[in-house]
Residue frames as a rotation matrix with the C-alpha (Angstrom) as fourth column:
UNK 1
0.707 0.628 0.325 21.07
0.707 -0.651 -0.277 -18.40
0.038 0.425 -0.904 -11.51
UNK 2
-0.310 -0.900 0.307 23.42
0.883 -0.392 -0.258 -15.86
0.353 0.191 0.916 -12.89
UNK 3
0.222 0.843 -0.491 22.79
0.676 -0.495 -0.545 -11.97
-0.703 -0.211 -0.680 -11.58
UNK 4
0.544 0.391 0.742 21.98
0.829 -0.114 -0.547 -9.46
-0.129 0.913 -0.386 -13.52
UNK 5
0.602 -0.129 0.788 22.92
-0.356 -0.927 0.121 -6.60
0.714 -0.353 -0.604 -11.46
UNK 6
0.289 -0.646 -0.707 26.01
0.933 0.356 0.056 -6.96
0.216 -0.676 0.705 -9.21
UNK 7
0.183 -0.530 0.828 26.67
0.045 -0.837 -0.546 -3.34
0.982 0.137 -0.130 -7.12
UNK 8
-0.280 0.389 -0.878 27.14
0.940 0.295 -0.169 -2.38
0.194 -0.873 -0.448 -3.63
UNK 9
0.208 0.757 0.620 25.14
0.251 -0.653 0.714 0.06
0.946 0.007 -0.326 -1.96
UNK 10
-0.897 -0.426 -0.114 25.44
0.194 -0.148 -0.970 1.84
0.396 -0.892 0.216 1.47
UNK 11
0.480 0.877 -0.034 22.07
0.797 -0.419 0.434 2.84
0.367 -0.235 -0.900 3.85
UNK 12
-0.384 -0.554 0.738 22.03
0.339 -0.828 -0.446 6.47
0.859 0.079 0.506 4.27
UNK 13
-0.883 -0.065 0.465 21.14
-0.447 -0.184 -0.875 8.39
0.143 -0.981 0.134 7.62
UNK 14
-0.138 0.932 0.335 17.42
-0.988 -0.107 -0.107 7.52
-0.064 -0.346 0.936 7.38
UNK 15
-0.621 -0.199 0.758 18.46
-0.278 0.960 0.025 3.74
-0.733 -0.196 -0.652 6.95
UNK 16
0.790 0.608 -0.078 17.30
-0.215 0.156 -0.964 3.43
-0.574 0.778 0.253 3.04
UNK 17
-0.478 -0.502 0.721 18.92
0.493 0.526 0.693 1.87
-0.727 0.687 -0.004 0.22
UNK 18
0.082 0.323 -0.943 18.43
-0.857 -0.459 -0.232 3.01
-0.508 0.828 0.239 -3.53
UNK 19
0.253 0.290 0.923 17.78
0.497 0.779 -0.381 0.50
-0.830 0.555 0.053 -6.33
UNK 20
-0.593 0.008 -0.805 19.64
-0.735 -0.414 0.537 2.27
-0.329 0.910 0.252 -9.68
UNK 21
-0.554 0.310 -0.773 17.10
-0.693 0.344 0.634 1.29
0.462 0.886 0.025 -12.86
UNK 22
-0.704 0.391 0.593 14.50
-0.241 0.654 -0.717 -0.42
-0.668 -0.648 -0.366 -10.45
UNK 23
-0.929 0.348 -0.122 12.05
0.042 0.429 0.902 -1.97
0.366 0.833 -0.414 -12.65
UNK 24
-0.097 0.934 -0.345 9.27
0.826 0.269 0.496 -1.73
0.556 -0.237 -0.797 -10.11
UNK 25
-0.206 -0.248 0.947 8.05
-0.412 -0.856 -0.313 1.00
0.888 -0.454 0.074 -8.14
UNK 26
0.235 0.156 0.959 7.01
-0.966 0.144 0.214 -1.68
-0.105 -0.977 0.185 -4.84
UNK 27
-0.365 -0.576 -0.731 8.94
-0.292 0.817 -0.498 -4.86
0.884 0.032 -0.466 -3.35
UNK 28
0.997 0.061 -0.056 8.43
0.016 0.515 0.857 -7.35
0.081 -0.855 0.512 -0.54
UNK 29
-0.180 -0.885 0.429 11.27
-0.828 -0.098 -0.552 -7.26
0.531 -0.454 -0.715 1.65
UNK 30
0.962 0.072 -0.261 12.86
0.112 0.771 0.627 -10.55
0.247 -0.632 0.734 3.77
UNK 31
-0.144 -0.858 0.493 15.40
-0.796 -0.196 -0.573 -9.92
0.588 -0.475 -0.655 5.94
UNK 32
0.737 0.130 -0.664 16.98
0.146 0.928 0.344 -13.48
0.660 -0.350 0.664 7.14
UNK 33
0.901 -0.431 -0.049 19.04
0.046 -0.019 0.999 -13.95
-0.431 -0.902 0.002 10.42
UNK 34
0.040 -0.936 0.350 22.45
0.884 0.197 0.424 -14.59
-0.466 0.293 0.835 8.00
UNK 35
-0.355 -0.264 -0.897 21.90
0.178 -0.961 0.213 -10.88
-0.918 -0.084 0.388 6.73
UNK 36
-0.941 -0.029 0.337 20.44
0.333 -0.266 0.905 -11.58
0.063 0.963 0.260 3.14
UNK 37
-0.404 0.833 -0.377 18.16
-0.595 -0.553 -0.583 -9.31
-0.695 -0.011 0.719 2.30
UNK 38
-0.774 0.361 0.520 15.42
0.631 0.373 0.680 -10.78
0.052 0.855 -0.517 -0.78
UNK 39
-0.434 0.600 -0.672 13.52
-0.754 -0.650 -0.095 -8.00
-0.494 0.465 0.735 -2.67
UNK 40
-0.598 0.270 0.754 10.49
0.533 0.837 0.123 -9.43
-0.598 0.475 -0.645 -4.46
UNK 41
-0.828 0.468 0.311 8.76
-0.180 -0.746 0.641 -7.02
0.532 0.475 0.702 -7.51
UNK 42
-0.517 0.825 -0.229 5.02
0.684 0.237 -0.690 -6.40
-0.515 -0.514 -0.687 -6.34
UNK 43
-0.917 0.034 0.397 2.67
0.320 -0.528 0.786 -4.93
0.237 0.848 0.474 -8.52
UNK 44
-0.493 0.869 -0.036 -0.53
0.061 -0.007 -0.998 -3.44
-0.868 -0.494 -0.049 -6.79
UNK 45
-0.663 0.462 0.589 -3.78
0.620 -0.103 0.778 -4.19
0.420 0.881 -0.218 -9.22
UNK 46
-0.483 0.868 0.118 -7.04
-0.833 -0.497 0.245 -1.83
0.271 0.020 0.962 -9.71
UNK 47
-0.446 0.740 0.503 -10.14
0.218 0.635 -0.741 -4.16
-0.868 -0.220 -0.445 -8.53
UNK 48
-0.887 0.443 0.130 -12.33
0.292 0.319 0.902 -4.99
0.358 0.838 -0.412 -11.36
UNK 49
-0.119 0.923 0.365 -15.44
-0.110 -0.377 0.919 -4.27
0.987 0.070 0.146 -9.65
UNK 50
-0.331 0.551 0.766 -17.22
-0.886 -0.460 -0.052 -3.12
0.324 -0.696 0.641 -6.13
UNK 51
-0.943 -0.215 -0.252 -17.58
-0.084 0.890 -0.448 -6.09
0.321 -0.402 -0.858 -4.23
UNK 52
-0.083 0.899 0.431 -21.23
0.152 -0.416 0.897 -6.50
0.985 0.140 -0.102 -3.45
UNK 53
-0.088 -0.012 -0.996 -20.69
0.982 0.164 -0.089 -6.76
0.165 -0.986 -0.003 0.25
UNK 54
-0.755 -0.630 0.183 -19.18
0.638 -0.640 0.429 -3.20
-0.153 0.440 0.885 -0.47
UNK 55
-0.553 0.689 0.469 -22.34
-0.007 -0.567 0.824 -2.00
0.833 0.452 0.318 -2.78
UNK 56
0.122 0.737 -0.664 -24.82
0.751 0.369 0.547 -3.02
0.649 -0.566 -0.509 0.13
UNK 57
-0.277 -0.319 -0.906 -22.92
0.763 -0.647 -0.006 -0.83
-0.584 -0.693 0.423 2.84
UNK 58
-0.994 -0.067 -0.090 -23.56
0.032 -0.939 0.343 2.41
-0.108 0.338 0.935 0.44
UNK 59
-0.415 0.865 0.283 -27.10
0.021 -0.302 0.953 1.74
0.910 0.402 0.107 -0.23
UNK 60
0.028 0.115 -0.993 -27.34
0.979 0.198 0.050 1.39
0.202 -0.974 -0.107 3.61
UNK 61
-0.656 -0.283 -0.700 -25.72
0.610 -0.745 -0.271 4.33
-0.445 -0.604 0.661 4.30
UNK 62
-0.883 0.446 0.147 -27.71
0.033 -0.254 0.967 6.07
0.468 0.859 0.209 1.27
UNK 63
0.157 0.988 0.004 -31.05
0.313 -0.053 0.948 5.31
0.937 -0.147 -0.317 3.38
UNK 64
-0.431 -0.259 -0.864 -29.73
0.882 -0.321 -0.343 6.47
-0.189 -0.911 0.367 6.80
UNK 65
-0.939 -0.048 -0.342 -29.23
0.051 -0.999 0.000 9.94
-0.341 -0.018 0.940 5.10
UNK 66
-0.417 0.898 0.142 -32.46
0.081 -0.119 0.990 9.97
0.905 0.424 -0.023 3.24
UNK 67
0.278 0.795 -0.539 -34.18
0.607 0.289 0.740 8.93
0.744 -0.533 -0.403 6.33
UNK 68
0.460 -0.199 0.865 -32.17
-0.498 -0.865 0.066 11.56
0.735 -0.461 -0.497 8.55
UNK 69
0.991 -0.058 -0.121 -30.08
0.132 0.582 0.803 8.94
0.023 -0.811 0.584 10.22
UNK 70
0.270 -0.951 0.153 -26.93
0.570 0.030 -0.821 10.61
0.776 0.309 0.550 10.82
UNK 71
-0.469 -0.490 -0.735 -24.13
0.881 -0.324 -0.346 11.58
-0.069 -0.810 0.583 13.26
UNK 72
0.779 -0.009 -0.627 -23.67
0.480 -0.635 0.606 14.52
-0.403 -0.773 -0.490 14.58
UNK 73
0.905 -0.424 -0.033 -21.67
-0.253 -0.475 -0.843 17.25
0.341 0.772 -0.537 12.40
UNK 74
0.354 -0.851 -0.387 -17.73
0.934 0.343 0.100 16.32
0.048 -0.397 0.916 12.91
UNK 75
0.856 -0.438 -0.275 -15.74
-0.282 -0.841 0.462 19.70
-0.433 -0.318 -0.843 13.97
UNK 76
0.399 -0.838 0.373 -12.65
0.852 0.189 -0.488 19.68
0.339 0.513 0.789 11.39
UNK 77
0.981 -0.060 0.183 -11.62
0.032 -0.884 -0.466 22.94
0.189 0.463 -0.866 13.04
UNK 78
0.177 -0.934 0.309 -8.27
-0.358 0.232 0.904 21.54
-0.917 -0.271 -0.294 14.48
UNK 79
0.073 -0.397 0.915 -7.50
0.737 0.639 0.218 20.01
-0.672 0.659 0.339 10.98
């Protein structure tokens, strides 16, 4: 396999690398004991749909409140 891209790169103070003209915006990283790094693209997908496990927990939680089952206000004033 021929590459496409042939540059070197340096890691700057915060120990990062740039990618010029990355094609993705997220990679798997492997770092082997002989020093090569391998970058694989990763594309994160949207879910198609609410899992029903998922729906169940909200209509749950949905009758708590109706029924007046709930904590105890949370204090966000430190936040």
């Amino acid at each position: 396999m021929e590459a496409v891209k042939n540059y070197d790169v340096h890691i700057d103070s915060k120990k990062r690398v740039t990618l010029r003209g990355a094609k993705y915006q997220y990679y798997n990283v492997r770092e082997y004991d002989n020093g090569c790094i391998m970058l694989e693209p990763r594309e994160l997908a949207i879910p198609k749909e609410i899992s029903s496990r998922t729906l169940s927990s909200i209509d749950q939680a949905i009758r708590n409140f109706k029924l007046g089952q709930v904590s105890a206000p949370v204090d966000l004033f430190d936040f």
